[in-house]
DRENGUVEX-721007 format. One record per residue (C-alpha): residue in one letter; x, z, y. Coordinates in Angstrom, 3 decimals. Layout:
R   code          u          w          v
R      A          X          Z          Y
...
This chain:
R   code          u          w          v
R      X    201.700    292.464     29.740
R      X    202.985    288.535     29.147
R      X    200.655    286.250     29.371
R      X    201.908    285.346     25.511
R      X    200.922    288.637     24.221
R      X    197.370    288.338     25.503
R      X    196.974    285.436     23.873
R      X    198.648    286.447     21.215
R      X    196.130    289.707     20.905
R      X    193.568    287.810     21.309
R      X    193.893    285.543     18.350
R      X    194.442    288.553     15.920
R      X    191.454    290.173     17.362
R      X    189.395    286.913     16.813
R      X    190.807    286.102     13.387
R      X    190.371    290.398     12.254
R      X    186.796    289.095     12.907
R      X    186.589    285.537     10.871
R      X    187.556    282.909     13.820
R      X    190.488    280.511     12.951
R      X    191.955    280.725     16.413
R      X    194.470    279.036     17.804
R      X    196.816    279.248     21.045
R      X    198.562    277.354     23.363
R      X    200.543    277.661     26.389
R      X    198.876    275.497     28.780
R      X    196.081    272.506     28.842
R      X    198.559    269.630     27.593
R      X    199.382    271.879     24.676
R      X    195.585    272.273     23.641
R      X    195.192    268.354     23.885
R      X    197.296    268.021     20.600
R      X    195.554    269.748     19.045
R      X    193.658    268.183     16.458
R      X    189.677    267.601     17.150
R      X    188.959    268.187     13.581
R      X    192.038    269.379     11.785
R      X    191.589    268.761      7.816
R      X    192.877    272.254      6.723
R      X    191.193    274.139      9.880
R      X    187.984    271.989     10.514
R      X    186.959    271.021     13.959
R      X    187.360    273.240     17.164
R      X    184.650    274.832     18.198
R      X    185.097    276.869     21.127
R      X    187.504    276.584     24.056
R      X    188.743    279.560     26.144
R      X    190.309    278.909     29.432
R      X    192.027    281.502     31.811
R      X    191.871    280.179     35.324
R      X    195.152    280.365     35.946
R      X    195.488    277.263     33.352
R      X    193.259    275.191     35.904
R      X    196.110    275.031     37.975
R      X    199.039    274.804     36.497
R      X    197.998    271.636     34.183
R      X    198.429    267.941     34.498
R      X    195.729    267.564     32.239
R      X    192.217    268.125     33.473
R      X    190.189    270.730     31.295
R      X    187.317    268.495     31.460
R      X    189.371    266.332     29.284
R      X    190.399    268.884     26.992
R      X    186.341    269.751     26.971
R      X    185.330    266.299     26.254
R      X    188.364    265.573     23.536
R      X    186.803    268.487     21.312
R      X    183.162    268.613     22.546
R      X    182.877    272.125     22.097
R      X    181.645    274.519     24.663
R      X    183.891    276.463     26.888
R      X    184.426    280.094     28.141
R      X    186.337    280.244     31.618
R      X    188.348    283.468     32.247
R      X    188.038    283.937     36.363
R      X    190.139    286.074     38.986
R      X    187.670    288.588     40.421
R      X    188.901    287.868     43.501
R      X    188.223    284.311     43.681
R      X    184.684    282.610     42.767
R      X    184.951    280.847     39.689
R      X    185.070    276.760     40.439
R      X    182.455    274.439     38.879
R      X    183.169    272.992     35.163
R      X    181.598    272.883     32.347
R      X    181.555    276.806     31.225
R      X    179.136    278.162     29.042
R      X    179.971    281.516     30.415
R      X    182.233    282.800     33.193
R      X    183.872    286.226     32.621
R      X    185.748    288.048     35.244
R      X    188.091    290.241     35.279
R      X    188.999    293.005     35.043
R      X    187.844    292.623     31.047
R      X    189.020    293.819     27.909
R      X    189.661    292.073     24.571
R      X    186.782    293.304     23.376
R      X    184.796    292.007     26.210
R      X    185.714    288.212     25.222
R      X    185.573    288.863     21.373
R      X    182.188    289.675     22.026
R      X    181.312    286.349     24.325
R      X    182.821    284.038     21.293
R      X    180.419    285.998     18.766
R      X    177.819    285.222     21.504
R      X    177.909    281.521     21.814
R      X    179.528    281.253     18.037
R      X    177.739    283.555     15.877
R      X    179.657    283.889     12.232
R      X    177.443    283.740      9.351
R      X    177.613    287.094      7.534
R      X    179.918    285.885      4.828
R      X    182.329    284.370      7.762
R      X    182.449    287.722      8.870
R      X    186.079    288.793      7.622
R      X    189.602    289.043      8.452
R      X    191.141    285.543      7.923
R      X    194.337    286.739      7.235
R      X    194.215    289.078      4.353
């Protein structure tokens, strides 16, 4: 599956369950977004895949520090995880599911956030 599509299943998933998620491409991308966007609020959560790590000019301790939010790394299973600022580490294999449940984790919803934001 593209990496696009992941992403791009992952958001739905996490906005079926009341998260305003966004997605980018790489670590640059993420840095415009805003910190505290006046028609989304502020970000609040930051998932990384490892792959991102290296394949960006722009250190995701940067990204991190820009939003001060916490951070969920996605890691090979093959390869230990490196150091950084991660709330959690999950490694894969994993299922949508498996991060969904992570975000709700370290960013419990309130039960009346708890609704599709699209409908």
């Amino acid at each position: 599956m593209p990496d696009q599509w992941r992403r791009a299943l992952l958001r739905a998933t996490l906005r079926e369950v009341g998260y305003d998620a966004v997605g980018t491409r790489n670590v640059s991308a993420a840095m415009r977004i805003l910190g505290n966007d006046p028609g989304r609020g502020e970000v609040k959560l930051i998932i990384i895949d490892q792959d991102a790590l290296n394949e960006s000019e722009t250190p995701v301790d940067a990204l991190i520090k820009t939003h001060a939010a916490p951070s969920i790394l996605i890691a090979h299973s093959t390869i230990a995880a490196p150091p950084g600022p991660w709330q959690r580490t999950l490694s894969r294999p994993l299922a949508i599911d498996d991060i969904v449940a992570a975000v709700q984790s370290l960013l419990p919803l309130p039960a009346e956030g708890r609704h599709p934001i699209d409908s």
